[in-house]
N, C-alpha and C positions, 0 to 999 in steps of 0.2 A: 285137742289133746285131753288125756283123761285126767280128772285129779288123781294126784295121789296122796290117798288117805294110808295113813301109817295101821290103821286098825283092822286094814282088810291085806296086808302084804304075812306071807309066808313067816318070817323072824319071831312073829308073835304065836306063831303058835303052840310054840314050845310052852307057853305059861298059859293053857288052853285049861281049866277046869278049880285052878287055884293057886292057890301060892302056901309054898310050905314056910315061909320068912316074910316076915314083915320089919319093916325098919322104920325107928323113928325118925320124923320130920320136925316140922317148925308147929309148933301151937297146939304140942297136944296132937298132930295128925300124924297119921301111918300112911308110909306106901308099899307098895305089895314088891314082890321082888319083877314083873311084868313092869312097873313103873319105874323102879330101878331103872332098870334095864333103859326103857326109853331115856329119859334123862338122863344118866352116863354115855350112851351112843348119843345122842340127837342133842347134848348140851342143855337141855332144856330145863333144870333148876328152877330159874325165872319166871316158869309157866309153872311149877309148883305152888312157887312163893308166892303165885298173883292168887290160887286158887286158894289155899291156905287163910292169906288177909283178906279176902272179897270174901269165903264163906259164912265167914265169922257173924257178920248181920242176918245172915239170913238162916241159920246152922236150926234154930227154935221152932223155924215154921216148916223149913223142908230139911228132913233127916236125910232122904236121899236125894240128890243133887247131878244132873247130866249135866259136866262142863264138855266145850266142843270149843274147839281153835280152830275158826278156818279162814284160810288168806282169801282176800276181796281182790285185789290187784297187787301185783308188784312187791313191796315187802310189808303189806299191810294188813293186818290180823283184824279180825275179830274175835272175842272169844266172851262166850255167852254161856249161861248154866238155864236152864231148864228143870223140870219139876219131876220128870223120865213122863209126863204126858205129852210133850212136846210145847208145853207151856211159858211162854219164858220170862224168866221172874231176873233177869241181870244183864246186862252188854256192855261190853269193856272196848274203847278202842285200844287197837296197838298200832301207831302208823308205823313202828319200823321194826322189824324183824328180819332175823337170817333163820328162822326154822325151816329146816328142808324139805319138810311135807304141805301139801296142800291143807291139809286135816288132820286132826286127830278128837279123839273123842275118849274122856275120863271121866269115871264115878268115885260120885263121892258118897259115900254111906257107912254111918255109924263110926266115924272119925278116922274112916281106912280109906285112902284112893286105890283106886285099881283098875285094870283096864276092863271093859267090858267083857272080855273073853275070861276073866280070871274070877268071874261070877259065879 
């Protein structure tokens, strides 16, 4: 069975080159109206809030930040930030989750989340 990764389905393309809105979040952070969007469909707030408080230590040394949630088994998450070299500087376990995709995958840079495509 294939993963599905929410970053590579059809729905996102619509917010393919930018986002004319951005909306505040928690801490000082932005998310683009593409992240919106996720979080209002897919419930996922929670994965905001984790990337929002886990940035925060590390915000000094990496401006830009690759967070990526991906289920291991069953309802158990991983979600990990990387450096955009594939470097990885975080790991979070989540042992239980209902997020409906296999993956997804969020930048964070200059105090804005956005989806990769809205770059």
């Amino acid at each position: 069975m294939e993963n599905f990764r929410l970053n590579n389905t059809f729905e996102f393309n619509q917010f393919m080159g930018g986002s004319e809105n951005v909306y505040r979040f928690n801490f000082g952070i932005l998310i683009t109206e593409g992240v919106k969007y996720l979080a209002d469909k897919y419930e996922c707030y929670w994965l905001l809030d984790m990337i929002c408080i886990h940035s925060r230590d590390i915000k000094d040394t990496e401006e830009f930040q690759v967070w990526i949630l991906k289920r291991l088994v069953g309802s158990y998450f991983k979600l990990s930030v990387e450096d955009g070299n594939k470097n990885v500087i975080k790991v979070i376990d989540i042992p239980i989750s209902d997020f409906e995709a296999d993956e997804v995958h969020l930048w964070l840079e200059n105090e804005v989340i956005h989806l990769p495509n809205e770059h």
